[in-house]
C-alpha positions as CSV (number, residue, x, y, z in Angstrom):
1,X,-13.7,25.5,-21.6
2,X,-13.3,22.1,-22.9
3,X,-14.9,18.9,-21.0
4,X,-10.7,18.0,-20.7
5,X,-10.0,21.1,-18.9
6,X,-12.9,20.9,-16.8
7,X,-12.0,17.4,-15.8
8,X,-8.5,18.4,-15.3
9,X,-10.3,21.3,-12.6
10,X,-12.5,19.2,-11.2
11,X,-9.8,16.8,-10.5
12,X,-7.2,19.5,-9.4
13,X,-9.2,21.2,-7.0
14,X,-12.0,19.3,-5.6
15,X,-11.7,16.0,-5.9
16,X,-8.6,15.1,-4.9
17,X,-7.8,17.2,-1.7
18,X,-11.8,15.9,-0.4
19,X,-9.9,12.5,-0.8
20,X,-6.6,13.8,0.4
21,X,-8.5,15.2,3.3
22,X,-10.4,12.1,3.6
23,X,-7.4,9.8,3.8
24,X,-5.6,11.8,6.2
25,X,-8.7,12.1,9.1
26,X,-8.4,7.9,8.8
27,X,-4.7,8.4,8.8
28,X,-5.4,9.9,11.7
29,X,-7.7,8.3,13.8
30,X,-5.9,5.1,13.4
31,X,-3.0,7.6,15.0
32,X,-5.4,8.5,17.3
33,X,-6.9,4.6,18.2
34,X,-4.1,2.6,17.7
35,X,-6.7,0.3,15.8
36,X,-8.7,-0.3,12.4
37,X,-11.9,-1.9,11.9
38,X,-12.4,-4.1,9.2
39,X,-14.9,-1.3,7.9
40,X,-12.2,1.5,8.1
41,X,-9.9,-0.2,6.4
42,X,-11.9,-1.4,3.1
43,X,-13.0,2.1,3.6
44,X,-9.4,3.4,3.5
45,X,-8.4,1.0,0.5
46,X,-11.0,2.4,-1.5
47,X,-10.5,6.1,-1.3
48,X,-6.5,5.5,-1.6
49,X,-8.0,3.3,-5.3
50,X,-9.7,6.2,-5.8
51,X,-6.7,8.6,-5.2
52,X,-5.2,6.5,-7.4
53,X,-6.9,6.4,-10.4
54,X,-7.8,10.2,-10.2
55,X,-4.3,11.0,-10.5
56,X,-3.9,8.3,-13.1
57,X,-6.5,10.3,-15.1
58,X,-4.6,13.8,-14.4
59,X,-1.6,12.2,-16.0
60,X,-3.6,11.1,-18.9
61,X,-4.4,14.7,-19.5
62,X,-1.0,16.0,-19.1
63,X,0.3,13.2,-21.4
64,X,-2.8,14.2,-23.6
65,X,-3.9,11.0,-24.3
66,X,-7.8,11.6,-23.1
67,X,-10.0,12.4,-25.5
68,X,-13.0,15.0,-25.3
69,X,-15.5,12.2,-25.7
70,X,-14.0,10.1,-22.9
71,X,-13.5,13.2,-20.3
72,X,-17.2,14.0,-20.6
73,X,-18.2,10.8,-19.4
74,X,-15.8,11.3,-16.9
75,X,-16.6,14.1,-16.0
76,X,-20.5,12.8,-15.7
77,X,-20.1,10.5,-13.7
78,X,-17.9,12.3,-11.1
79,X,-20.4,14.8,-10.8
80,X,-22.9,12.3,-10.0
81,X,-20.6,10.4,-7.5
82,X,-19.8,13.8,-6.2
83,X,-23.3,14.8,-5.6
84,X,-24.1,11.9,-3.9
């Protein structure tokens, strides 16, 4: 399996639905509060950034315009962020 396709996996299937799921519990307990912290909110702006460029990536490697070199580092340092 190429670092590309592993990316593309990584991406797919763990990533983004932990910040899917992340986004909707804050979804939610503003819902739930009626209210946002300053905290929450930067919060919230960076895991919808996040979202963002993750699926900017994905589209990247559908468009096949990442190369091998780039989705190892990639790759690297989402595993590092994810083990954090």
């Amino acid at each position: 399996m190429t670092a590309i396709e592993k990316l593309k996996n990584l991406l797919s299937h763990e990533i983004l639905p932990d910040l899917e799921g992340a986004i909707d519990e804050m979804f939610a307990m503003v819902e739930r509060d009626k209210t946002i912290s300053l905290a929450d909110r930067e919060e919230l702006e960076e895991l919808q950034e996040m979202h963002a460029e993750c699926r900017e990536i994905l589209i990247e490697i559908e468009a096949k315009e990442l190369e091998e070199g780039e989705a190892e580092e990639l790759l690297l340092e989402l595993i590092d962020a994810k083990s954090e």
